[in-house]
MIKOL-494024 format. One record per atom (N, C-alpha, C): x, y, z; atom name; residue in one letter. Coordinates in Angstrom, 1 decimal. Layout:
c1=X, c2=Y, c3=Z, atomo=CA, residuo=a
...
! end
This chain:
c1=26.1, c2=95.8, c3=145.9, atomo=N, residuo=x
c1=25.3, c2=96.8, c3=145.3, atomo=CA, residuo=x
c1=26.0, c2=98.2, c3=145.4, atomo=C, residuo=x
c1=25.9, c2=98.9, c3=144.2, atomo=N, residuo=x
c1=27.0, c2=100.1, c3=144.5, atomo=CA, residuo=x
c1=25.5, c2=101.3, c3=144.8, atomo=C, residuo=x
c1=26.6, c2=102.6, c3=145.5, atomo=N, residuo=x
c1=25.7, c2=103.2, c3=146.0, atomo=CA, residuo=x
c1=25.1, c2=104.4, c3=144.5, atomo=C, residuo=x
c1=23.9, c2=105.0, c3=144.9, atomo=N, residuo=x
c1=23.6, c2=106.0, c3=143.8, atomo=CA, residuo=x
c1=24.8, c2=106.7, c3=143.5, atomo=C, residuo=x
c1=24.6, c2=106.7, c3=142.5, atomo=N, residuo=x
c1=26.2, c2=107.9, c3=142.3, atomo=CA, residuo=x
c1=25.6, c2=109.0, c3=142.5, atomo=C, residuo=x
c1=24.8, c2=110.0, c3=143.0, atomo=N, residuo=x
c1=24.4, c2=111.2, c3=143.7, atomo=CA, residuo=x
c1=24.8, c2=111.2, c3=145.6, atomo=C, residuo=x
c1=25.1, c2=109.9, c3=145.7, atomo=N, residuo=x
c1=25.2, c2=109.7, c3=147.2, atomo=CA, residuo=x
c1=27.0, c2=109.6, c3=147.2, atomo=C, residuo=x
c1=27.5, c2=110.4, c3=148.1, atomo=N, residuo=x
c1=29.0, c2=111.1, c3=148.6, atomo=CA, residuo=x
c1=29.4, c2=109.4, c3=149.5, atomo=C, residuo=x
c1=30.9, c2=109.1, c3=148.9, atomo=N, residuo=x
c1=30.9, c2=107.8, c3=149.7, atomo=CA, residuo=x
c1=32.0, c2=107.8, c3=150.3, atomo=C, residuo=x
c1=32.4, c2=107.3, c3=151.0, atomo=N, residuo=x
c1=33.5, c2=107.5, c3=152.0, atomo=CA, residuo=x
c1=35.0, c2=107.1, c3=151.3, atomo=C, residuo=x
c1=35.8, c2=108.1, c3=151.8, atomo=N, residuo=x
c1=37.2, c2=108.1, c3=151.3, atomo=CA, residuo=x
c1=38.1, c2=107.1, c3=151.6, atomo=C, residuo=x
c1=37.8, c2=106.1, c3=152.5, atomo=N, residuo=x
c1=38.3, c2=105.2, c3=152.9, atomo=CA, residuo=x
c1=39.1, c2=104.6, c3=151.5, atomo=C, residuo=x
c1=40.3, c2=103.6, c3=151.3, atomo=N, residuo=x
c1=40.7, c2=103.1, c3=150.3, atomo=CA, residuo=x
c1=39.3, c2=101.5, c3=150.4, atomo=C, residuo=x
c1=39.0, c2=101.1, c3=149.2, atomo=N, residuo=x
c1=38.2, c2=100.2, c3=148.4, atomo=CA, residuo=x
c1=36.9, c2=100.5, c3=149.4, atomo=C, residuo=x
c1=36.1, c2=101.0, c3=149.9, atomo=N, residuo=x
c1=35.1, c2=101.4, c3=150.9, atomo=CA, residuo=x
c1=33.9, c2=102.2, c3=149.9, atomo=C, residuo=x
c1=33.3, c2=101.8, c3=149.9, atomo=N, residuo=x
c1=32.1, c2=102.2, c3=148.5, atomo=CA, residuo=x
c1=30.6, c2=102.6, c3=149.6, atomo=C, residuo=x
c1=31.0, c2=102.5, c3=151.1, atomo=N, residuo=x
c1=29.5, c2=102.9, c3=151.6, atomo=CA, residuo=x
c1=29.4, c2=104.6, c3=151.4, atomo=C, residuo=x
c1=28.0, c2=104.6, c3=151.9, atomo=N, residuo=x
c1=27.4, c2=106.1, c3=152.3, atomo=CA, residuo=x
c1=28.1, c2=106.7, c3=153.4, atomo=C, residuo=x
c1=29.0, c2=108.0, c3=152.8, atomo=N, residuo=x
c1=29.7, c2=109.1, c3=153.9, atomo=CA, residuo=x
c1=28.5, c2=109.8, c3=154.8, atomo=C, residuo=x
c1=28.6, c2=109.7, c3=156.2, atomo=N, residuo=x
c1=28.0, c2=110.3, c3=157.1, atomo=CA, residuo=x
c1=29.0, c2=111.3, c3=157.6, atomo=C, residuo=x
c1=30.2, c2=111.6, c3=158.0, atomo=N, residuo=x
c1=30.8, c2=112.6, c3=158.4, atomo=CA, residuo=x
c1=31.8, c2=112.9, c3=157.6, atomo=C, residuo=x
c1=32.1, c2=114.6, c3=157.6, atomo=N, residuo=x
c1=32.6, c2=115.1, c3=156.3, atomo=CA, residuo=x
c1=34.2, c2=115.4, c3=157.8, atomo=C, residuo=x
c1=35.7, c2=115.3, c3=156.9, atomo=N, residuo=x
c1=37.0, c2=115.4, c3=157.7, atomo=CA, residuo=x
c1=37.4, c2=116.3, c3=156.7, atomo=C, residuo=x
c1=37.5, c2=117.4, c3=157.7, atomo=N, residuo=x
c1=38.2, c2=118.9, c3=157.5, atomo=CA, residuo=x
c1=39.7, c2=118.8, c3=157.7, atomo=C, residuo=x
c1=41.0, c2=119.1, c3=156.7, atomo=N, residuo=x
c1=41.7, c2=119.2, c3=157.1, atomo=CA, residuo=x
c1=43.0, c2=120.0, c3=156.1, atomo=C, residuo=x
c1=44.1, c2=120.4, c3=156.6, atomo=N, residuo=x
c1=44.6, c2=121.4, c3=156.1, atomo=CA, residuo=x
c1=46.3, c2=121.2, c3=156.1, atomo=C, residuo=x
c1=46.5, c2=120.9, c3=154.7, atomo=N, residuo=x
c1=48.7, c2=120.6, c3=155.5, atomo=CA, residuo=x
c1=49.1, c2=122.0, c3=155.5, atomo=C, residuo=x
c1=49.7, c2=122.4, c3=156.3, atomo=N, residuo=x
c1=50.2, c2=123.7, c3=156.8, atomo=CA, residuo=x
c1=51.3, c2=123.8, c3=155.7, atomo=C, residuo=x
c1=52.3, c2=122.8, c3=155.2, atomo=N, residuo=x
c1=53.7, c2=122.7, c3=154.2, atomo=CA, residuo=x
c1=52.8, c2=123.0, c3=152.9, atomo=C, residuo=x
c1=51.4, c2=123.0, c3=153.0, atomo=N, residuo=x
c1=50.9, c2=123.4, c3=151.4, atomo=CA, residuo=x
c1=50.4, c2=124.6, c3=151.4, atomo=C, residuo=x
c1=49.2, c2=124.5, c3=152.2, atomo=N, residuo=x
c1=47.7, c2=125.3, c3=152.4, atomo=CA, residuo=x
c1=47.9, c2=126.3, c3=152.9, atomo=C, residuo=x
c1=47.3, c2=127.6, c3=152.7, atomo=N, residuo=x
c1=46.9, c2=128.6, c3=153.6, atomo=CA, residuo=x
c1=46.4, c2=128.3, c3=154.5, atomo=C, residuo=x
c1=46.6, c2=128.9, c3=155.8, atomo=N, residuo=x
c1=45.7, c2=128.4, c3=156.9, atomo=CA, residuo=x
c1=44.1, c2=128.4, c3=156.9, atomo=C, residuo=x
c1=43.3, c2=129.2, c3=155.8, atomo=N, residuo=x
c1=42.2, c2=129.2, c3=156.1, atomo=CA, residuo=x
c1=41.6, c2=127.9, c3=154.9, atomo=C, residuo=x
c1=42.6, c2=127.8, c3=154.1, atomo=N, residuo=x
c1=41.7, c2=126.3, c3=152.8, atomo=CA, residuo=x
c1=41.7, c2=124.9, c3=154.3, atomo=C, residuo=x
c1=40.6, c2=124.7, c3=153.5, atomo=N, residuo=x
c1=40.5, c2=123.0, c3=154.4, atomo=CA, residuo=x
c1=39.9, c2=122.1, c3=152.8, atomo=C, residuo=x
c1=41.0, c2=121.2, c3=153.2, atomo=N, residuo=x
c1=40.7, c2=120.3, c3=152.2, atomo=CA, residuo=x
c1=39.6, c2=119.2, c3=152.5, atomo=C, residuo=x
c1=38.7, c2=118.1, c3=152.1, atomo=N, residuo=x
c1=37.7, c2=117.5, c3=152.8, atomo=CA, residuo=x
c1=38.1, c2=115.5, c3=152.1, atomo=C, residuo=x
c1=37.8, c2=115.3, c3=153.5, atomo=N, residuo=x
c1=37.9, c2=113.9, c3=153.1, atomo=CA, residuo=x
c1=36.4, c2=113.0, c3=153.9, atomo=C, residuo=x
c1=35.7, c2=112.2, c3=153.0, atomo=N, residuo=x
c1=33.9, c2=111.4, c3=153.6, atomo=CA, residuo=x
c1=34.8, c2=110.3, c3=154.2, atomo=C, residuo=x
c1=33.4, c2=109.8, c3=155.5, atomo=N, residuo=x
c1=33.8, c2=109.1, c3=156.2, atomo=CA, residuo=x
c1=32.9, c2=108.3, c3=156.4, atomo=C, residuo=x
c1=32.3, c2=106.8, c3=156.7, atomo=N, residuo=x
c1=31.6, c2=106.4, c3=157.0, atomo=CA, residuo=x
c1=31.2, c2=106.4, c3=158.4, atomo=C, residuo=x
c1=30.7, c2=105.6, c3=159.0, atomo=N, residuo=x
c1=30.8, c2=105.4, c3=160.4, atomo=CA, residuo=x
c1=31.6, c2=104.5, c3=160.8, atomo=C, residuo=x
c1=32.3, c2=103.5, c3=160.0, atomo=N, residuo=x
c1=33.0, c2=102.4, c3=160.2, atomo=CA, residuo=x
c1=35.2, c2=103.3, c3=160.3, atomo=C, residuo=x
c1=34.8, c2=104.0, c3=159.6, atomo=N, residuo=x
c1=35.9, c2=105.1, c3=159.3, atomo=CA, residuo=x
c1=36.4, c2=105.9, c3=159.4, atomo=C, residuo=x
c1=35.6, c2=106.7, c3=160.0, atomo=N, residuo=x
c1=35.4, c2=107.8, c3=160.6, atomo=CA, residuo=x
c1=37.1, c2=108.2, c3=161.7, atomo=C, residuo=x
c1=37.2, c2=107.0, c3=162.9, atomo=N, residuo=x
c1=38.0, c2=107.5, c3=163.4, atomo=CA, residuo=x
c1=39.6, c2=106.5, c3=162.8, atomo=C, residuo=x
c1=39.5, c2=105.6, c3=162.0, atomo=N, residuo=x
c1=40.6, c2=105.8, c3=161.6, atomo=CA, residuo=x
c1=41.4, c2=106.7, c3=160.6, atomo=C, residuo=x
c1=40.0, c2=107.6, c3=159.4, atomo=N, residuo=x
c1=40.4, c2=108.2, c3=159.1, atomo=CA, residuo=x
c1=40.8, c2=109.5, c3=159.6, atomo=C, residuo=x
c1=40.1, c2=109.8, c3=161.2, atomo=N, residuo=x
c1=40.7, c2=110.6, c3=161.6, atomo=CA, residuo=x
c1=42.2, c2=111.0, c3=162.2, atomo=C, residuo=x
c1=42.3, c2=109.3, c3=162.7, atomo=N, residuo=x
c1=43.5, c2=109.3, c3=163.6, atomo=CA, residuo=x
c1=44.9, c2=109.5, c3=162.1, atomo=C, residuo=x
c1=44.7, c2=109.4, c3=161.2, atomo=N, residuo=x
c1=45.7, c2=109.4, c3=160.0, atomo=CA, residuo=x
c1=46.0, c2=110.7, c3=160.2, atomo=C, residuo=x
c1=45.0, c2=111.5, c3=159.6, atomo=N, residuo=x
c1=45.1, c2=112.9, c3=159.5, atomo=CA, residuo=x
c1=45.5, c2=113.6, c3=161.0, atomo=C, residuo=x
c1=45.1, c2=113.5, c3=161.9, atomo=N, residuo=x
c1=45.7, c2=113.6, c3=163.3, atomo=CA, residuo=x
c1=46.6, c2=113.8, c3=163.9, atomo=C, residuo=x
c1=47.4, c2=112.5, c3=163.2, atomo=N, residuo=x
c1=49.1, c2=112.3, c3=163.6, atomo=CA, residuo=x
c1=49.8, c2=113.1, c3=162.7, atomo=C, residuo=x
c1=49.0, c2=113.5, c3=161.9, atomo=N, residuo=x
c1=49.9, c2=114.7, c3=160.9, atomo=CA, residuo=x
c1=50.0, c2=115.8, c3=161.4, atomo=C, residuo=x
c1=48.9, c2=116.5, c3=162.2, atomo=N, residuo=x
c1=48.8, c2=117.7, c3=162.4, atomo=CA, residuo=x
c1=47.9, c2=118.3, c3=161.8, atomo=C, residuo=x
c1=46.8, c2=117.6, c3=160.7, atomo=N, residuo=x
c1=46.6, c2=117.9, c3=159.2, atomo=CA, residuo=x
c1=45.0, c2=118.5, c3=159.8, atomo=C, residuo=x
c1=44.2, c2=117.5, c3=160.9, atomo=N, residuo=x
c1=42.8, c2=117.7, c3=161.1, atomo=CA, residuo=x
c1=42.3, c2=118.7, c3=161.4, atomo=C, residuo=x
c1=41.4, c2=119.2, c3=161.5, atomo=N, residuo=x
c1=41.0, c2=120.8, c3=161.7, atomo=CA, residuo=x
c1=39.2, c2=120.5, c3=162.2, atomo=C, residuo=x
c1=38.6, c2=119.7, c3=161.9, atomo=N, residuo=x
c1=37.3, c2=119.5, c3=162.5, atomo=CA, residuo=x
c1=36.7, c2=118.2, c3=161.5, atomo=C, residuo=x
c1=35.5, c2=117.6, c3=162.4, atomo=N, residuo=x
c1=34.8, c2=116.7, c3=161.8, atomo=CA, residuo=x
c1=33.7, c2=116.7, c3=162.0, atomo=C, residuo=x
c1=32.6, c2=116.6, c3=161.2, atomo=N, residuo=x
c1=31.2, c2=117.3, c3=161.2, atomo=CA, residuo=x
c1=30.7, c2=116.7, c3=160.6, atomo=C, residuo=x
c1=29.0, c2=116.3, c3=161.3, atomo=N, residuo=x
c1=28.6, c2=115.3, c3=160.2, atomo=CA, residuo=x
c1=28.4, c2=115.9, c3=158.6, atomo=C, residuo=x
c1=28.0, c2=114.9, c3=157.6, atomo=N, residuo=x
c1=28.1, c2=115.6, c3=156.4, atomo=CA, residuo=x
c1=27.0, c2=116.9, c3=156.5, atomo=C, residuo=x
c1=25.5, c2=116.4, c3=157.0, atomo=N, residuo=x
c1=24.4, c2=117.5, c3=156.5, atomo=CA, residuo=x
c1=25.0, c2=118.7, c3=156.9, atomo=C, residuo=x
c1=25.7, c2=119.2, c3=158.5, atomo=N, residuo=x
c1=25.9, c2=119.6, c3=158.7, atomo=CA, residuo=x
c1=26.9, c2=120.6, c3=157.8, atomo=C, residuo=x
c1=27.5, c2=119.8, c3=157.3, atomo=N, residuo=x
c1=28.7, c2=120.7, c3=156.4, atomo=CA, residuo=x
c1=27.9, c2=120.6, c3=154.9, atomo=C, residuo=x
c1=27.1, c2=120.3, c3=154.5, atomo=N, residuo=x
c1=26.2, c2=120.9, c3=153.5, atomo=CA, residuo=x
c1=25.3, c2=122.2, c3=153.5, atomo=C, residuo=x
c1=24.6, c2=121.9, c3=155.5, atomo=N, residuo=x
c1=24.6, c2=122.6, c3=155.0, atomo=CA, residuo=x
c1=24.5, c2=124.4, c3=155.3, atomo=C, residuo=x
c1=25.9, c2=124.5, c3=155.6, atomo=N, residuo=x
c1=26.7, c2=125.4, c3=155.6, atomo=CA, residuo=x
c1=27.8, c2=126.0, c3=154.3, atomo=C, residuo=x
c1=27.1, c2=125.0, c3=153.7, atomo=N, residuo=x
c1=27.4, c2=125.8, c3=151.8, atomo=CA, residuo=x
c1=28.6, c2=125.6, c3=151.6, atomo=C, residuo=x
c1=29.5, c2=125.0, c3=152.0, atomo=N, residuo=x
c1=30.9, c2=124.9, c3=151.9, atomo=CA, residuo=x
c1=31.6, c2=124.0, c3=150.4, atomo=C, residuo=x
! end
């Protein structure tokens, strides 16, 4: 069953659940320090897709989604 397409789904590669935590993160060789680029996460994914971004240097915070909604971002 695919999810509502109004519902945010996790970034994971072929991963079609409902994103619960929103991954803040920024490549320094691109971005200004204050852009954060965002990647959804389920709960299943959450910490692999953190540990990716991690080893880069790239992560900057992870928050659940409401949270980062709703803070208007």
């Amino acid at each position: 069953m695919l999810p509502d397409p109004e519902t945010p789904v996790c970034s994971a590669k072929g991963c079609r659940a409902a994103a619960v935590h929103v991954l803040a993160w920024n490549n320094p060789k691109v971005h200004t320090p204050e852009r954060r680029k965002t990647w959804l996460a389920c709960e299943e994914h959450r910490e692999h897709l953190s540990q990716f971004l991690g080893v880069r240097g790239f992560l900057k915070e992870v928050v659940p989604l409401e949270e980062w909604e709703a803070r208007g971002v």
